[in-house]
C-alpha positions as CSV (number, residue, x, y, z in Angstrom):
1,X,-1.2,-14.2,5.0
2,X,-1.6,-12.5,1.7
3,X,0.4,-14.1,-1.3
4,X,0.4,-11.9,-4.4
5,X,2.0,-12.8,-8.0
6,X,4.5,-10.0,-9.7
7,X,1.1,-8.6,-11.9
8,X,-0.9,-7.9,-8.5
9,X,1.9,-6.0,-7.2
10,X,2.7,-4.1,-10.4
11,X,-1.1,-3.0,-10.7
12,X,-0.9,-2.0,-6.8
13,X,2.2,-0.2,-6.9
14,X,1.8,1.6,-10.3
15,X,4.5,0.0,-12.2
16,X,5.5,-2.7,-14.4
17,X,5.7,-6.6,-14.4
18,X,9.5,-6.0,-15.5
19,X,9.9,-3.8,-12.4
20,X,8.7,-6.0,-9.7
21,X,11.2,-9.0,-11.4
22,X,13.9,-6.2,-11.2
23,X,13.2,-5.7,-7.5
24,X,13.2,-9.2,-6.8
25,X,16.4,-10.4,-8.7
26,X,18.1,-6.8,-7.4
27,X,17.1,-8.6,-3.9
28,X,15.7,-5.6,-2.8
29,X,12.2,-7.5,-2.6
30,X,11.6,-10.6,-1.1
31,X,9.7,-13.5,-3.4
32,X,9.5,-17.4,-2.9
33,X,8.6,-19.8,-5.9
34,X,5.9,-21.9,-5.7
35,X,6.3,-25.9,-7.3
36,X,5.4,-24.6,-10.9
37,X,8.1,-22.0,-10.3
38,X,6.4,-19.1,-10.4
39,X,6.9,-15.9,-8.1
40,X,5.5,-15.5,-5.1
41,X,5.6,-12.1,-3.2
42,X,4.4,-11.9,0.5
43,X,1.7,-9.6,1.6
44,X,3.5,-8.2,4.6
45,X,7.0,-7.9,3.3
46,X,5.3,-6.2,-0.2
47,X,4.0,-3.4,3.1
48,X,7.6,-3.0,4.5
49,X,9.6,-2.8,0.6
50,X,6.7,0.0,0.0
51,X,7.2,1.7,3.6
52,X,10.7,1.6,2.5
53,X,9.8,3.3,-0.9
54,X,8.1,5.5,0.0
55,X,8.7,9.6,-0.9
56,X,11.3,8.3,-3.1
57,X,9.5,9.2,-6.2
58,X,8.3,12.2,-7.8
59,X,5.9,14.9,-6.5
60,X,2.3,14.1,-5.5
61,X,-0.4,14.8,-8.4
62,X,-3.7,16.6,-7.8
63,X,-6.6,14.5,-7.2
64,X,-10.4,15.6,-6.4
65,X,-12.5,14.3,-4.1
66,X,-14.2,11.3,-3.7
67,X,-10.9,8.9,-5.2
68,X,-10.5,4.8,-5.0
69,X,-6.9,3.6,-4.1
70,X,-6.6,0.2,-3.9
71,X,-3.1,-0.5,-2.2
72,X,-1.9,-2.5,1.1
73,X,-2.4,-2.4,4.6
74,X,1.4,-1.4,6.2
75,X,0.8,-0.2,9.7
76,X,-2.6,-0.2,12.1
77,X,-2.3,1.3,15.4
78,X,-4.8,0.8,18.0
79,X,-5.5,3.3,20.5
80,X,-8.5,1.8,22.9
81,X,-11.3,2.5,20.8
82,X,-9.9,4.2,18.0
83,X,-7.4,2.9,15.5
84,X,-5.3,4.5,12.4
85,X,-5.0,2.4,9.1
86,X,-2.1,3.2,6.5
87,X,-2.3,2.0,3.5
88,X,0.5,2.1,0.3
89,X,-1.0,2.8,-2.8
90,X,1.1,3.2,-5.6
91,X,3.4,7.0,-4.4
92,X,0.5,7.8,-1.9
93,X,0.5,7.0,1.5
94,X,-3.2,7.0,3.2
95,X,-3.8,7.2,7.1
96,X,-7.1,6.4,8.6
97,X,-8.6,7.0,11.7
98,X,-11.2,4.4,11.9
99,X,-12.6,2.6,15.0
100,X,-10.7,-0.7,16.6
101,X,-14.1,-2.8,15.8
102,X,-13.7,-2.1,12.2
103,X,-10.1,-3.4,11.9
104,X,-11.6,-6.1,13.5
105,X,-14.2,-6.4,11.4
106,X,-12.4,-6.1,7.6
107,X,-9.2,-7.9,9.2
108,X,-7.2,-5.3,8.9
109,X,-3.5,-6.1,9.5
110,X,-0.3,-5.3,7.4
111,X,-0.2,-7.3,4.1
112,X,-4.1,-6.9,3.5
113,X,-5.3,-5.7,0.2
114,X,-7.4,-3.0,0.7
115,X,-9.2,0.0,-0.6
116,X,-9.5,3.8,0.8
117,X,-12.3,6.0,-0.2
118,X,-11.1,9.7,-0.1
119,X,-13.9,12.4,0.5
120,X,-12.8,15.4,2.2
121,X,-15.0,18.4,3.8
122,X,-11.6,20.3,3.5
123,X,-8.9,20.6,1.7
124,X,-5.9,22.8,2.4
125,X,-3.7,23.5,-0.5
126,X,0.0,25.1,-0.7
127,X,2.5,25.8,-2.8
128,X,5.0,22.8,-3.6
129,X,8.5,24.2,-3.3
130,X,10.8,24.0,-6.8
């Protein structure tokens, strides 16, 4: 499984070293300590603490098309043929419909690192309410 240090989850989640300690000493995110003492944070409990998270912050920002986010792999659903990734990156939540022999492929599960390419034919836009 995945095992990422306090910086690798700051840079994934959008916030600062200081935070992730806070999170961890509040207990509200599970680390271990490797023999030099140093933190250890688990792929797949990093996806449920963001699931958790999420739509607790402020309101989405606009992006254009064709946007990177590097975040992690929380949920894949497999549906025969077809499967839906979500990934946590940073406040945004992506969901994929890709095929089940990709998953397969990339070794997609929860606690992956992983990055989503966002290129949309259409985009519908409305108005964010006050």
């Amino acid at each position: 499984m995945t095992s990422l240090t306090p910086g690798q989850v700051a840079d994934l989640t959008g916030v600062s070293v200081d935070t992730v300690r806070r999170w961890s000493d509040d207990g509200r995110l599970a680390t271990s300590r490797d023999a030099r003492g140093r933190r250890s944070i688990d792929g797949a409990d990093l996806a449920r603490f963001l699931v958790d998270q999420a739509g607790t912050g402020g309101p989405p920002t606009g992006l254009s098309a064709r946007n990177r986010f590097r975040g992690i792999v929380t949920r894949v659903t497999r549906d025969g043929v077809a499967a839906t990734v979500e990934i946590q990156a940073g406040p945004h939540r992506i969901v994929s419909l890709i095929t089940s022999e990709a998953v397969d492929e990339l070794g997609l599960a929860p606690g992956i690192i992983a990055d989503a390419a966002v290129k949309a034919t259409d985009v519908m836009v409305d108005v964010a309410p006050l």
